[in-house]
C-alpha positions in Angstrom: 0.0 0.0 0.0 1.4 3.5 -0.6 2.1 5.3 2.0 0.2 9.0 2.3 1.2 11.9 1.4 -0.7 14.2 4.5 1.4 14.2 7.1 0.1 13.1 10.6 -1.8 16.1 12.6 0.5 17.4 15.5 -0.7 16.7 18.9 -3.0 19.7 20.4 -0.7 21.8 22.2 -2.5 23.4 25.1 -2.0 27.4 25.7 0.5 28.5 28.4 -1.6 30.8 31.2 -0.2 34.5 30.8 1.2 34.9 34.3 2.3 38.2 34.0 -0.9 39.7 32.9 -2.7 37.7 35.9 0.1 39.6 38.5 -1.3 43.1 37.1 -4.5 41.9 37.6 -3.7 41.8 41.8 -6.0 41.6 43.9 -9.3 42.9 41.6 -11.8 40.6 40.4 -11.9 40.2 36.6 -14.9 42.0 36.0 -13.5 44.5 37.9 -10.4 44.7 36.0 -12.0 44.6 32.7 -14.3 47.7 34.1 -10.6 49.7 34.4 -9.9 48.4 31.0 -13.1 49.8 29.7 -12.4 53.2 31.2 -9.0 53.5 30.4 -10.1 52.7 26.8 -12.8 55.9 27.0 -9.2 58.2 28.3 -7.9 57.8 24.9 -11.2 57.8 23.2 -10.4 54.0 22.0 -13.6 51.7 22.5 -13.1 48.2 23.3 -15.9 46.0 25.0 -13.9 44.3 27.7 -15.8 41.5 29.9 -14.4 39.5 32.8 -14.5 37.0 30.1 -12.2 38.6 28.2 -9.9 39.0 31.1 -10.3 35.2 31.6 -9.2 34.2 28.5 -5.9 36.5 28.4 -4.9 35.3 31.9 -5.4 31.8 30.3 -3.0 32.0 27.4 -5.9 31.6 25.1 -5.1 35.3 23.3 -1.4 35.4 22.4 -1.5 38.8 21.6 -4.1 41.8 21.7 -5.7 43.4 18.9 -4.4 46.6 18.0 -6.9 48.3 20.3 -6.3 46.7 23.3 -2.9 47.0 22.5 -3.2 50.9 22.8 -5.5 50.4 25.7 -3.3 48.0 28.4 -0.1 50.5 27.2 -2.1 53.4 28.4 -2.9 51.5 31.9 0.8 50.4 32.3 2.7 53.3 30.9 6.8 51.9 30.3 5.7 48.5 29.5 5.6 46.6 26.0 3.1 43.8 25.5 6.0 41.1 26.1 6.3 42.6 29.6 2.1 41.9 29.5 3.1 38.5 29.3 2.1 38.5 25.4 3.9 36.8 22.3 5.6 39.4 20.2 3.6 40.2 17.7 5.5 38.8 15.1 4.5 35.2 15.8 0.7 35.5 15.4 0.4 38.9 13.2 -2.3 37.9 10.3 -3.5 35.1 8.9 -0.5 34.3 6.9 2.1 33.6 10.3 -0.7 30.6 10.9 -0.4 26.9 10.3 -3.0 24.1 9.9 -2.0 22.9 13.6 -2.0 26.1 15.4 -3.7 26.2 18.5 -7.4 27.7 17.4 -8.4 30.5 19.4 -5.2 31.9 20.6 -3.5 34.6 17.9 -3.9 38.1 17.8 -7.9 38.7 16.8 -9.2 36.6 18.3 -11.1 37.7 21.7 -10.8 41.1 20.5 -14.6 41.1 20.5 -17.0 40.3 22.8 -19.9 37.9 21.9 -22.4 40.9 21.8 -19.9 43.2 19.7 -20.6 44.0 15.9 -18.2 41.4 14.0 -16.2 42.3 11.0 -17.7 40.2 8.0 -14.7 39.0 6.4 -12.4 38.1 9.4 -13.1 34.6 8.6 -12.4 34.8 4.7 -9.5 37.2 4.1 -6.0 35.3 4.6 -4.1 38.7 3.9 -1.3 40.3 5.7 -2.6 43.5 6.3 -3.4 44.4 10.2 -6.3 43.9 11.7 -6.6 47.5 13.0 -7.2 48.4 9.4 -9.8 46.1 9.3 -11.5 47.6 12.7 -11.0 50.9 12.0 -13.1 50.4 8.2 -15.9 49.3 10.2 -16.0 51.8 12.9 -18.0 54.5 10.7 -20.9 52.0 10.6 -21.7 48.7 13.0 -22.8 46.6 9.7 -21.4 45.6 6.3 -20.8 49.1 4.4 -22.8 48.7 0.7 -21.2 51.2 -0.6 -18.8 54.4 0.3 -18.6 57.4 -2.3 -18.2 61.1 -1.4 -19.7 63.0 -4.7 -17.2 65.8 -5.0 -14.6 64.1 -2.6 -14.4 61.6 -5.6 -12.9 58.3 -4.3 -15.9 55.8 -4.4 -16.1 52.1 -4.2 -18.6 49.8 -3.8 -17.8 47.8 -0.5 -20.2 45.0 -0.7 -18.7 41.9 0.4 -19.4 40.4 -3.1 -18.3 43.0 -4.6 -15.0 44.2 -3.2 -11.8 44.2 -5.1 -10.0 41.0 -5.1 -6.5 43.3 -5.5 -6.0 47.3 -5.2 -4.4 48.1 -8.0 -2.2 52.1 -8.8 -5.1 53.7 -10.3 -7.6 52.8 -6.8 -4.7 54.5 -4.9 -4.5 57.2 -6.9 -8.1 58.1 -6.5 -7.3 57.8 -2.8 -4.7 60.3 -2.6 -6.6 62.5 -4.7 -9.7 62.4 -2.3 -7.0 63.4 0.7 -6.5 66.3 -2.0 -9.9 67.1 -2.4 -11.0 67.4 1.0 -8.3 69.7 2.5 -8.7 71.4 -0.8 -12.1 72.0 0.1 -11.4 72.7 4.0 -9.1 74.9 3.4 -11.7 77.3 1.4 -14.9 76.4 4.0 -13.9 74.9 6.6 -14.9 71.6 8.3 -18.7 71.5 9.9 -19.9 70.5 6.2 -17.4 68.1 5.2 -17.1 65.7 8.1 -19.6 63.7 8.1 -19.6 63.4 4.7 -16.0 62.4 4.6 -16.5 59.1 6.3 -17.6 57.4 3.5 -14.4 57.9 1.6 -12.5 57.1 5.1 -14.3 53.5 5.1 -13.8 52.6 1.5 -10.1 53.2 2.1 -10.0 50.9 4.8 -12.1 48.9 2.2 -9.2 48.9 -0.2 -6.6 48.2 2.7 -8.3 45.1 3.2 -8.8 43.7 -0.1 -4.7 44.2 -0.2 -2.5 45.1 -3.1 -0.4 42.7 -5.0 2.7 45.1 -5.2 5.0 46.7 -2.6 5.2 49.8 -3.7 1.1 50.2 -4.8 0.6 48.7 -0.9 3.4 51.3 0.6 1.1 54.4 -1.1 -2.5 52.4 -0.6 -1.2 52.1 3.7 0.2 55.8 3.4 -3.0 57.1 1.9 -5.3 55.9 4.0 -3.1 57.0 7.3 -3.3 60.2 5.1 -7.0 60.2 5.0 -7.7 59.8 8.9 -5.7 62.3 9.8 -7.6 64.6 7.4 -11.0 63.3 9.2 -9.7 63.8 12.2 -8.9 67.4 11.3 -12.4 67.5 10.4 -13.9 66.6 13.3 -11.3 68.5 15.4 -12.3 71.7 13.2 -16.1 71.1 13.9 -15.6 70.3 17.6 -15.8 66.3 17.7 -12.4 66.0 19.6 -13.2 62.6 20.8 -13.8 61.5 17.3 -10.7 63.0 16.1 -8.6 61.6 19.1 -10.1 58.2 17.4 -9.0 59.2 13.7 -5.6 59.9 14.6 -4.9 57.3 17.0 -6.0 54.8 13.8 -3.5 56.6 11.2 -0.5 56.2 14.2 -1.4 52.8 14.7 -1.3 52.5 10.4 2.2 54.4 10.7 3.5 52.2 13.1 2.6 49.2 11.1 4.2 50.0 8.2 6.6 51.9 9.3 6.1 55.1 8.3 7.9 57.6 10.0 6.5 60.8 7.9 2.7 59.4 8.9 4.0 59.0 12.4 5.2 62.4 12.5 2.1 64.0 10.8 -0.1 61.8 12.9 1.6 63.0 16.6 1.7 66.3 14.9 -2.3 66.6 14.8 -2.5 64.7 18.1 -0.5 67.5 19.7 -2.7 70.3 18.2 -6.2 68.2 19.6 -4.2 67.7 23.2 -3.5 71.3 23.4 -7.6 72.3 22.8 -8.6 70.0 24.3 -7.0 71.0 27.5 -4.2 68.8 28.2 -1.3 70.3 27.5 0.8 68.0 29.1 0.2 65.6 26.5 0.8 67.9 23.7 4.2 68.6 24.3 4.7 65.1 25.0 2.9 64.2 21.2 5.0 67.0 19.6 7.8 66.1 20.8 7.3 62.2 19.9 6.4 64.3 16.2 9.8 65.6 16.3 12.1 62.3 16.8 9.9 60.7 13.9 10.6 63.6 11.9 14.2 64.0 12.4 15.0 61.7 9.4 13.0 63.3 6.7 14.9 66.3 5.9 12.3 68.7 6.3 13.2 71.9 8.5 9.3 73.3 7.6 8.1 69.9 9.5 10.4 70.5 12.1 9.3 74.0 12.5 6.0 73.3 12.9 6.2 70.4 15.2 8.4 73.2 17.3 5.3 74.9 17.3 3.3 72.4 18.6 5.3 71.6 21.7 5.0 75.9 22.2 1.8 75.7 22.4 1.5 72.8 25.0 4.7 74.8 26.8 2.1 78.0 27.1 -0.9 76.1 28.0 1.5 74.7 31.0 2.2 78.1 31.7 6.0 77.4 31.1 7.2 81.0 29.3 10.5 79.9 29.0 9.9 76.6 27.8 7.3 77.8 25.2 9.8 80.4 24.1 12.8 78.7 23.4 10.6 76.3 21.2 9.3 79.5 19.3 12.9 80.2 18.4 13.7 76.9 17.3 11.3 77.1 15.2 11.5 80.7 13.9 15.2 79.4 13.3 14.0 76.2 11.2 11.5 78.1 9.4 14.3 80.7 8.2 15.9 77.7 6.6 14.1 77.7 3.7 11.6 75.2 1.9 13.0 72.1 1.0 11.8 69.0 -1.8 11.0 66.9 1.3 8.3 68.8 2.4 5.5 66.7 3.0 2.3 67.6 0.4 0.0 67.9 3.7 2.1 70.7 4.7 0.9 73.3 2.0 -1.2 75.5 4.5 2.2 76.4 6.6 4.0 79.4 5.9 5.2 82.8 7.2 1.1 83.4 8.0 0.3 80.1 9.9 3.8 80.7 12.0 2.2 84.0 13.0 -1.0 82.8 13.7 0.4 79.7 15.9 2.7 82.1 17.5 -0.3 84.4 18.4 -1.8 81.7 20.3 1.2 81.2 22.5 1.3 84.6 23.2 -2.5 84.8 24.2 -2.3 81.4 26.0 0.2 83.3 28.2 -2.3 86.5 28.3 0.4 88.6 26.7 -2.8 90.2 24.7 -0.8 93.1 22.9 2.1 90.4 21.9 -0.5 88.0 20.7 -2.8 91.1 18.6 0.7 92.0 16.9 1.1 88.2 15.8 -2.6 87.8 14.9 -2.4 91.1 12.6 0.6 89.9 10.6 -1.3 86.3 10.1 -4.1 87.5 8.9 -2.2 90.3 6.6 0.2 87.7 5.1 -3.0 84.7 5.1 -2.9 83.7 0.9 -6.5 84.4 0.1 -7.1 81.0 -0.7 -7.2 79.9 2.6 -10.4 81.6 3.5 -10.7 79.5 6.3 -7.3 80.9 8.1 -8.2 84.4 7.3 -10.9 84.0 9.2 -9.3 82.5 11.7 -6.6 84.6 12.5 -9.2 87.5 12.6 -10.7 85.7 15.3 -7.5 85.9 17.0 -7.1 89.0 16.6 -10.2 90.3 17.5 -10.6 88.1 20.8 -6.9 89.3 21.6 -8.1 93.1 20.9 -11.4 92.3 23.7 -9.2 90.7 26.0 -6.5 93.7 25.6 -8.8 96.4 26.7 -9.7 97.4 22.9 -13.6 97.1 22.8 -14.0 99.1 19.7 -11.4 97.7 17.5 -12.7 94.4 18.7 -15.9 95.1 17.6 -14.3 96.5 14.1 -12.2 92.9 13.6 -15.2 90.5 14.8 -17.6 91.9 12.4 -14.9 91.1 9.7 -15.0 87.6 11.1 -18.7 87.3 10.7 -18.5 88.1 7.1 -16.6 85.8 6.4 -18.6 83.3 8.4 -20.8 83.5 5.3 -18.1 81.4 3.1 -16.7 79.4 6.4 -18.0 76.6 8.4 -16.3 76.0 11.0 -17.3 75.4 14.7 -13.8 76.2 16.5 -14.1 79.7 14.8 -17.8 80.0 15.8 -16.5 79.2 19.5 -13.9 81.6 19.7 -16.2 84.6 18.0 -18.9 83.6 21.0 -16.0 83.8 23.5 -15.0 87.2 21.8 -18.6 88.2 22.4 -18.8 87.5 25.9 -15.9 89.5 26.8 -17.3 92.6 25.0 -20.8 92.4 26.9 -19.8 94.8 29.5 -18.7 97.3 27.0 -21.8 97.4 24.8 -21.9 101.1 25.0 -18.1 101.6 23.6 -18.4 102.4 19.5 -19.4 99.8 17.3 -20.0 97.1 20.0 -23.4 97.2 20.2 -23.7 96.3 16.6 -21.4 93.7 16.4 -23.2 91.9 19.5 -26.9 92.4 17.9 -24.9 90.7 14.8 -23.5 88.2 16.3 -26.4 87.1 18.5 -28.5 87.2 15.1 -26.6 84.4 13.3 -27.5 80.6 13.5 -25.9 78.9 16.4 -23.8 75.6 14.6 -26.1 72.2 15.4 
């Protein structure tokens, strides 16, 4: 008889418990453990559903390694540590579908467990045997908890029909392309109206990238610029939502394109990716964490030969510096970066970087200045910003009038206050944006007292006229 060609079937190999993880555990319960999970997961605006079951089955050895949001998550609860330290296998040695064998253990790489059994489930975990990450995969599906049918963004032109049945077997250049031209379109498009229109209606594109990231692209290079677009794209949804006042949901965005440039290895999406993150930390009030993200920005960005980058990411960290209150610490980053600036453009300029020049340093200077409450410093700043502003950027220029008119109120200048804000509010007519509309309404407060002062008035009975954002 001939002997067969399958080989015999290895003997099961049970999972070794994760001791480690079970010692950080101490002396909680596991559903109270996975409750700390859970809210550790809402201070980084990450959303895992985390069960005492889940807990059970890391402590076991049955998960190997987290998903790419629990990874984030048990990082943030044990700052210092890496997941081998969580008494995880390196990621390495489960990562995708591809690092498996017929006689694996079932039930023990990286995805699995990532859900809980009352979680939406991605539809084709089961079917795609691709490399790509699984955060890609989770972040595609976050826009909408069921299969997407299809994800088109009319003038944002990058459609695709996601359908399960339907969805491309292989990306190939000209699907990227029409990626990195939607990443065009939409700061194209912000940078003239700014963001309160555009965000929701920018998710679509945003899922069928992740759309195209999972069906995978049969060349290095086309799957290099597929990974780097779509990092691209949640960053510029993030900006969106940051624009219109969704910080959490921008928090999410960017944490997704940081996890995409850490995948890959992308240090120019890292850097643009901690960039944005310092910018949200610093509005949204933790400025701590911004000059920690800048400064992260900066060590990425150290090998791309762009002093403009590195200016700006200066910038950043100044403006967590003044929101610390440290004057000396936010000024010494304002001259590294007026120094960096004065060293010219360069061909390694990242594209995304087309809003920053002489204006925008002004502008983000200003807002050092009036973090500090050095109101005549930060009106000087906010003049020259919106004076140099390339109409173009309509959004800016009204932006940096804003500053300059809320700098004028806060200065003790009612009347020329009044004179700048009403500029603002013509311009409010061409610009969407809810972060302007904030800072006009905090302008307006200030100049209550001082209705009678010329021109006030007006501008108040104005302002209180207009829509208020929904």
């Amino acid at each position: 008889m001939a002997s067969s060609s399958v080989p015999a079937p290895r003997p099961h190999r049970p999972p070794l418990p994760n001791a480690a993880f079970r010692r950080l555990r101490g002396p909680r319960s596991p559903a109270e453990f996975a409750a700390l999970v859970r809210r550790a997961a809402r201070e980084i605006g990450e959303r895992v559903s985390c069960a005492a079951r889940y807990i059970g089955r890391v402590e076991a050895g049955e998960i190997r390694c987290p998903n790419y949001a629990y990874e984030r998550v048990f990082l943030h609860m044990f700052p210092g540590r890496t997941l081998t330290d969580l008494g995880f296998a390196p990621r390495s040695s489960v990562r995708g579908r591809a690092a498996r064998t017929a006689e694996d253990v079932p039930g023990t790489a990286e995805t699995d467990g990532a859900y809980e059994p009352y979680e939406p489930q991605a539809p084709y975990d089961t079917h795609h045997n691709d490399e790509e990450s699984d955060v890609l995969r989770r972040a595609f599906m976050t826009g909408g908890g069921a299969p997407v049918a299809a994800a088109s963004l009319g003038p944002l032109g990058l459609c695709l029909d996601a359908s399960p049945a339907r969805r491309p077997r292989r990306v190939g250049a000209g699907q990227v392309s029409a990626l990195e031209e939607a990443v065009r379109r939409i700061r194209l498009l912000d940078d003239r109206h700014g963001a309160d229109g555009l965000y929701r209606r920018a998710a679509a594109p945003l899922r069928a990238a992740y759309a195209l990231l999972d069906a995978g692209a049969t060349r290095q290079a086309t799957a290099d610029r597929l990974h780097a677009g779509a990092g691209e794209l949640a960053i510029s949804v993030g900006w969106l939502a940051h624009d219109s006042g969704r910080l959490d949901d921008a928090r999410s965005h960017y944490a997704e394109a940081l996890a995409t440039a850490r995948v890959t290895g992308d240090p120019a999406l890292e850097a643009h990716a901690f960039c944005n993150t310092a910018f949200l930390a610093r509005d949204a009030g933790r400025p701590r964490e911004a000059v920690r993200a800048a400064q992260a920005a900066q060590r990425a960005a150290r090998s791309l030969g762009s002093p403009r980058l590195m200016s700006l990411l200066a910038l950043r960290e100044a403006g967590g510096w003044a929101g610390l209150a440290d004057r000396a610490g936010c000024e010494q980053a304002l001259v590294r970066a007026q120094t960096l600036y004065g060293q010219g453009p360069s061909d390694d300029d990242p594209e995304w970087m087309s809003f920053y020049g002489e204006a925008e340093l002004e502008g983000l200077e200003a807002q050092c200045w009036s973090t500090l409450g050095d109101w005549p410093r930060a009106a000087r700043h906010a003049r020259r910003a919106a004076r140099l502003q390339d109409p173009h950027f309509t959004r800016n220029i009204a932006l940096y009038t804003a500053e300059l008119a809320d700098d004028l109120a806060r200065g003790g200048r009612p009347d020329e206050a009044a004179v700048v804000g009403t500029r603002v509010l013509d311009l409010l007519d061409q610009v969407q944006s809810s972060r302007i509309q904030t800072m006009l309404a905090g302008t307006a407060r200030v100049l209550l007292p001082h209705r009678r002062a010329s021109g006030v008035a007006d501008f108040l009975d104005r302002h209180a006229s207009r829509p208020r954002a929904v």
